[in-house]
N, C-alpha and C positions, 0 to 999 in steps of 0.2 A: 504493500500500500504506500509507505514509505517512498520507495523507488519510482511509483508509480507517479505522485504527486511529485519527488527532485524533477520529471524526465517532463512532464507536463509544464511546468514551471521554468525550466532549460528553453522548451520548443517555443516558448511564450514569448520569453528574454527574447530570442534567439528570430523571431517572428517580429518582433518589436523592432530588433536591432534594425533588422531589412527593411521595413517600413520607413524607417525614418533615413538611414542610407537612401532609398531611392527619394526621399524627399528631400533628401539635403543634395543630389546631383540635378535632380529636379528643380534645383532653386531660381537658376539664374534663367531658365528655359519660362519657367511660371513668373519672376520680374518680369520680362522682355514682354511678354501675353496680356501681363499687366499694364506695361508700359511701353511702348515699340522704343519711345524717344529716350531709354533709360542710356545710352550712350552720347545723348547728342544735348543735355542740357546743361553739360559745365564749362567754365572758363577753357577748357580743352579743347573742346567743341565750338564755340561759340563767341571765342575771345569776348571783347569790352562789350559784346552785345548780353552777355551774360546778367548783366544790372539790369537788363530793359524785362529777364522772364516774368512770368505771374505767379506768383503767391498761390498755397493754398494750405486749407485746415492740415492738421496734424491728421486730426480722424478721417480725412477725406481719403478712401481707397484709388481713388483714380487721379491721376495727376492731368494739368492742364496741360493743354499742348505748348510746346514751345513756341518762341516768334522770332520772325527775324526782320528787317527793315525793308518796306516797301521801295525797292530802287528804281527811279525813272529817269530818263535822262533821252532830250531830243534838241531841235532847232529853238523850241517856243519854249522848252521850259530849262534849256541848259541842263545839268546833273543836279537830281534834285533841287530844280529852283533856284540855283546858283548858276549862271553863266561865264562868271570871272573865277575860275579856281586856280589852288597849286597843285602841282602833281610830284610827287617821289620815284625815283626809280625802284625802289624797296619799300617795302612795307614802313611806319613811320613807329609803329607799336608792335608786338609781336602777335601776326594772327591767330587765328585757331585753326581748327582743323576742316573749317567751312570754307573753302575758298573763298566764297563772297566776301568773307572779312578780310582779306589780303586786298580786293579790290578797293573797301573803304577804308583801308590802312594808306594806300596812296596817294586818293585824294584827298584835297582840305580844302577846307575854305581861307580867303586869303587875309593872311597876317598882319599886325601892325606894318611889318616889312616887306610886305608884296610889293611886286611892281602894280598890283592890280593897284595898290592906293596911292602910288604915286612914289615909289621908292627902292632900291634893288630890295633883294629879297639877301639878308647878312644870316642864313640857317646855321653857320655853326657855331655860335653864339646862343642856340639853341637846342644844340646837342651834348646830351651827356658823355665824356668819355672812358672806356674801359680802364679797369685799374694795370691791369696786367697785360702783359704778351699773349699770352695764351688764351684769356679773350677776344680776341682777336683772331685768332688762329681758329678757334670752334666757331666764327663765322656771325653775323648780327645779332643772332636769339637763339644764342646757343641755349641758356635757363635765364630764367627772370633775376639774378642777380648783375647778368653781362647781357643784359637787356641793353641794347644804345637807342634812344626814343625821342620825338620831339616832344617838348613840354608844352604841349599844345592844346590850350581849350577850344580849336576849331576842330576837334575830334567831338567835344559835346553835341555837335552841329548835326551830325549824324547819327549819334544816339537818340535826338531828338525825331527824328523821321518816324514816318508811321507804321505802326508793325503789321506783319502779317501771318497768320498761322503756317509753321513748319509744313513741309510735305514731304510725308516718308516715301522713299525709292529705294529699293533694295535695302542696305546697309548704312545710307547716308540721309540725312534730312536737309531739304531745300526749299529755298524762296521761288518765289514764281517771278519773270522778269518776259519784256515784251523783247522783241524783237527787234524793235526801233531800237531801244534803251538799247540791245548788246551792241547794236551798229553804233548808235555813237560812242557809246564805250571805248569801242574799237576805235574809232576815230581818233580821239582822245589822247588816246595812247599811242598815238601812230604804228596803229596795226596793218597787215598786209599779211595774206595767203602766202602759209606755206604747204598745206597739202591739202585736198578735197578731193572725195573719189564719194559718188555715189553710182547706185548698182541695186538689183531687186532685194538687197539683204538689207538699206540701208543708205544712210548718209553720215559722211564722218569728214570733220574736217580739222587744220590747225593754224592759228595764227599768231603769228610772232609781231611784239611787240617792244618797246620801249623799257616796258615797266616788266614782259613775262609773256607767258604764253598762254592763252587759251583752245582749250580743246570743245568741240562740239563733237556729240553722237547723237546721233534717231536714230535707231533703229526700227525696220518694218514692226509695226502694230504694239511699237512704245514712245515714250515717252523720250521728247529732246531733252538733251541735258547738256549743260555747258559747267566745265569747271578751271581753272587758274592755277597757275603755277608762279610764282616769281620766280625771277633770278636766281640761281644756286651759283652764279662764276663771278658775283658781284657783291663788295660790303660795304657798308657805310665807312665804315674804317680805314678803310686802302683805298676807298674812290679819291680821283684829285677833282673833282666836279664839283658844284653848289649843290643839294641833292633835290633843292626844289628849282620848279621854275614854273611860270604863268602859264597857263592856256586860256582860251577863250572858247569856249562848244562850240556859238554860231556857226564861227570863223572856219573851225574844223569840219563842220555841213556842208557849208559851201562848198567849201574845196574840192570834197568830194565829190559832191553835184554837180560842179562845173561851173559855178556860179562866183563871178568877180562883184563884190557888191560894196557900196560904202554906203554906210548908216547916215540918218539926213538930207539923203539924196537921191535923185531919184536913179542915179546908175546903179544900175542892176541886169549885168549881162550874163547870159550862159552858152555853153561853149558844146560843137557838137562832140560827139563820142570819135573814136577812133573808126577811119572807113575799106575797104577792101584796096587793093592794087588798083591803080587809074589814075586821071587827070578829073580835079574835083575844084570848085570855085567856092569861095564864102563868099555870102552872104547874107547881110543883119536884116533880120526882121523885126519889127519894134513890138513889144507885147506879146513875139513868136511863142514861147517856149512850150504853151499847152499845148502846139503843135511838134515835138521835139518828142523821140522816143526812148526812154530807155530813164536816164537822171530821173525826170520830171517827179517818173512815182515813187523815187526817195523823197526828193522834196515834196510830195505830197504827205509820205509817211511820216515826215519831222514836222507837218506843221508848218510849211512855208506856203506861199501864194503864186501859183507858179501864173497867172495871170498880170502879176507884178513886173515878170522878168522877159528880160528881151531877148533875142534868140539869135547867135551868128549862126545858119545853116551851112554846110558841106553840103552842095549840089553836085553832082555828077555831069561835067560839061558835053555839051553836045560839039560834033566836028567842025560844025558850020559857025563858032564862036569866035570870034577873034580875040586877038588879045592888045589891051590896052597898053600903050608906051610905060603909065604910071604902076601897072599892076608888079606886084612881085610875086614873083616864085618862091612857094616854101615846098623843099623836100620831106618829108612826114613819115612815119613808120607807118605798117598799115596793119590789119588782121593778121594778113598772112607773113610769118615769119622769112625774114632777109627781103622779103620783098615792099620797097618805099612805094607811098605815093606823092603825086605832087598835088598840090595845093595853089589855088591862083587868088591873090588876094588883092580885089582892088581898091582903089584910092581911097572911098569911103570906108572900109571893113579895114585900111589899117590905122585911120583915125580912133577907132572905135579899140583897136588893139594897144593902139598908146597909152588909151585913157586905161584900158584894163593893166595896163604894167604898170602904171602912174598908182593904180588904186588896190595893188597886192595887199593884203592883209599882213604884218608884221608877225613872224613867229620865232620861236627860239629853238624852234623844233623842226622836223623834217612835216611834210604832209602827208596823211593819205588822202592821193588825189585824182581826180577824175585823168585818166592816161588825157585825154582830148583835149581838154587848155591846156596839161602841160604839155601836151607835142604843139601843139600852134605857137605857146608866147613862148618856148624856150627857142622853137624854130626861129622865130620872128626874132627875136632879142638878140641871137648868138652872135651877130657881127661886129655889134655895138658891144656884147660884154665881151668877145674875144679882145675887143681893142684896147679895150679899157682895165683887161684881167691883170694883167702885172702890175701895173701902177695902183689898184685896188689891194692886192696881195704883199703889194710893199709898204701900200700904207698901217695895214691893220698889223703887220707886224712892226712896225716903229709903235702902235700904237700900244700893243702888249707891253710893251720895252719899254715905254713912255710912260704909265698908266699904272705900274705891277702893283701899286699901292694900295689901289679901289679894285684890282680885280681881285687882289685876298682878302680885302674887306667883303667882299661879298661872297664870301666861300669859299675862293678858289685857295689849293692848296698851293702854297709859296714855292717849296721847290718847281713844282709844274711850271708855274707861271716864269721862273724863274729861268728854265730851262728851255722846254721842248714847247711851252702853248704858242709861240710867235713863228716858231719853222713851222707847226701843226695848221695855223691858220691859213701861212701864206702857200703852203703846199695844197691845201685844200681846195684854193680859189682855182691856183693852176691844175689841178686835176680837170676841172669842166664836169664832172658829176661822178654819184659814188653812192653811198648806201652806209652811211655812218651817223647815228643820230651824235655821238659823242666829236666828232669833228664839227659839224652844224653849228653844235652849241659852243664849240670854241670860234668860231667866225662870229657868228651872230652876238657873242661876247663882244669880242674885239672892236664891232660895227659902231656897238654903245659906245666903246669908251670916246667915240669924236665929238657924240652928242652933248652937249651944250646942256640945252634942256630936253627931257624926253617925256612927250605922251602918247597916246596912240595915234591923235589925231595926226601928229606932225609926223609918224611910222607910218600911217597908213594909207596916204593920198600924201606924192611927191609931185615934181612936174620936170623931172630929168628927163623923160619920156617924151613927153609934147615937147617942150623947148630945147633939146636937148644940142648942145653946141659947145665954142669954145666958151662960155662964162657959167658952164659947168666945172671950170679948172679955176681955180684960186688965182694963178699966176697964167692970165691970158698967155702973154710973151711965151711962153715957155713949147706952148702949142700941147701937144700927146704926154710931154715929160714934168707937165706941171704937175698940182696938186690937186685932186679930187676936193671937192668939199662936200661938205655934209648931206645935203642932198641926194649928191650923186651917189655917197657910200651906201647910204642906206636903200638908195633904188634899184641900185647894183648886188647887193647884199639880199634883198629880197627875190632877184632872179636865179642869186645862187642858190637859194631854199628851193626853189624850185627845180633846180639842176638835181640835186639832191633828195627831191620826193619820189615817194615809193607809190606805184599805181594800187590801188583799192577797187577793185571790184565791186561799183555801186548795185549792180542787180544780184547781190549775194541773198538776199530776202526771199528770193523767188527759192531758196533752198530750204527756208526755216518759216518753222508755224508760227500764227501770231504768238503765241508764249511756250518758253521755256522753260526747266529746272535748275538753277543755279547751284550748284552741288555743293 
């Protein structure tokens, strides 16, 4: 009896034991059932947006879902509401593990020291630095003690945005974001295609950036999803760069569109697309561009007025055309690879192209930009900037030399400046175009230091273009070997950005659904 009751009492134990073993392997399988987002609500997860979750009772079995910030960004409404921001080439805090928060880790809203308010932007004066070697060497975030960060309350700017509830996808939780919003993004950051392959499995694409890289996949009968990478070859630490610099959204719309525009006025011209092999004539249409295919329904998607904007059309000439003593000949790349078209542009259509170089948008950055203005105004432009490119390239490097004072006041690291940014600049000019945003930004440095006073109005509508002559040179007498003045560098300086822009693929839309999952 004895035995009978130890052995029953053993099987009990021993029954009991299993029980609770499989409930204690079963633990974390029964959280997750309970909770999907049990991975995705901490500081890990979620970086600085972690402050923004929702509260709930102790007793409450079910937890609320997570949020994350409603991000929007186009022509009308700039990135969130903001038009004038800074942008980082690194994250500014350390993200989480949501990409999205690496994207609002680069932008900010602009500083007491922006140029947006009227002043260079002095960021490391603004930056913590590591105690050690060896922070440095584990790279910007390696842990939160060798955290290097801006102390920056334009980061509350975007805490304050309005949230939206998480959306679970597999293994990860995401915001929901438009498609306009990723294209400007993309802008923004001077993106441009480096791979897209779509096929009945799907669409997958990637584009490399300024700031990092974005990845998009659809796949057949799911959901789009886009997720971010920064920089891993790049630190805050070892950069000799300012680590911010100004953008402007509009401006980066345009560009793309094809659209030369200056605010308060009524020029607002757009430019046609790139055309097949052939003999093709411009010409301006006034109010054309809702007849124009292709830009148009970007600019429609960001919120512009394309009934606003004027339209230079690429006609296809017929034989029986003669050709005028005034017109000029622009050679053109065309669709078709190694094979040029030519371009006839007559006397009125290159008034209309003066005004467009006269009214380039000011940047510090490279563009993503409609291939089609930049083939016509770099065409157009090239013989004027060929003539003027060395004495431009000799200027901006006396002016590093001249200057090295305020350009470390404004970030730049001293040895650099000191050394290699002045051969950097003027080799740059003389290349004629390239694909370096970090060269760009040391010209268009250089460009500043002549200015006098600088605002956008005086960047952004020059008249070296229309009047362009000898009192363009400081020192008439001198002829070709005078001195540039201000003017001219900066109108010249503005053609090299363009030398230097990366084509953008405006009908990239037609690939992607109205919203996607931001990972």
């Amino acid at each position: 009896m004895d035995a009978a009751a130890t052995a029953a009492g053993w099987l009990s134990f021993l029954v009991t034991a299993v029980g609770l073993g499989s409930l204690i392997t079963q633990t974390s399988a029964i959280e997750e059932k309970l909770d999907p987002f049990l991975h995705s609500r901490g500081r890990e997860y979620l970086g600085s947006w972690v402050s923004r979750q929702p509260t709930s009772p102790r007793y409450r079995i079910k937890k609320p879902t997570p949020v994350g910030p409603v991000i929007f960004a186009r022509l009308v409404d700039g990135f969130c509401g903001r038009n004038a921001i800074d942008v980082t080439r690194l994250p500014a805090e350390k993200p989480g593990k949501a990409t999205w928060t690496a994207v609002l880790a680069i932008f900010h809203e602009p500083g007491s020291q922006s140029f947006h308010t009227g002043k260079f932007t002095d960021v490391k004066t603004l930056l913590t630095t590591p105690s050690t070697q060896s922070d440095v060497e584990k790279g910007p975030f390696a842990d939160d003690t060798s955290q290097r960060s801006f102390t920056s309350p334009q980061q509350e700017g975007w805490l304050s945005l309005k949230a939206q509830p998480l959306t679970r996808h597999g293994a990860t939780a995401c915001i929901t974001i438009s498609r306009t919003s990723l294209i400007t993004i993309l802008l923004i950051v001077n993106g441009r295609q480096m791979f897209r392959y779509s096929d009945a499995s799907g669409h997958r694409a990637s584009y490399a950036s300024y700031c990092g890289h974005f990845y998009i996949n659809w796949p057949l009968d799911g959901a789009a999803t886009i997720s971010f990478a920064s920089h891993d070859s790049h630190m805050i630490s070892t950069d000799v760069y300012p680590p911010r610099f100004p953008v402007r959204v509009d401006r980066c719309v345009q560009m793309a569109a094809g659209i030369v525009a200056l605010p308060n006025s009524e020029f607002q011209c757009a430019f046609a697309g790139r055309k097949e092999p052939g003999h093709w004539i411009l010409e301006y249409q006034l109010k054309g561009f809702p007849g124009a295919h292709g830009s148009r329904h970007l600019w429609n998607l960001m919120g512009g007025k394309v009934y606003e904007v004027d339209f230079l059309l690429a006609r296809r000439l017929t034989h029986d055309e003669s050709k005028e003593i005034e017109d000029v000949l622009l050679q053109l790349p065309s669709k078709e690879a190694h094979k040029d078209l030519i371009l006839r542009v007559p006397k009125q259509e290159q008034e209309i192209l003066l005004r467009a170089l006269d009214s380039l948008p000011w940047s510090w950055m490279s563009w993503s930009i409609h291939r089609g203005l930049r083939d016509i105004l770099v065409a157009y432009a090239k013989p004027t900037m060929n003539k003027y490119r060395a004495t431009l390239a000799t200027k901006l490097k006396s002016a590093v030399t001249q200057y090295s004072s305020r350009l470390i006041k404004d970030g730049w690291n001293g040895e650099f400046v000191h050394g290699s940014m002045g051969d950097m600049a003027a080799n740059s000019v003389m290349a004629g175009e390239g694909n370096s945003g970090d060269s760009l930004r040391v010209v268009t440095a250089a460009a500043l230091l002549l200015c006098d006073s600088i605002s956008y109005d005086a960047l952004d509508e020059t008249r070296f273009w229309r009047d362009r002559g000898s009192k363009y040179y400081d020192n008439q007498q001198n002829g070709e070997t005078g001195e540039l003045n201000t003017a001219a560098v900066i109108a010249l300086t503005k053609v090299f950005v363009l030398e230097w822009s990366v084509e953008f693929d405006y009908q990239m839309y037609h690939d992607l659904p109205p919203e996607l999952l931001f990972r």
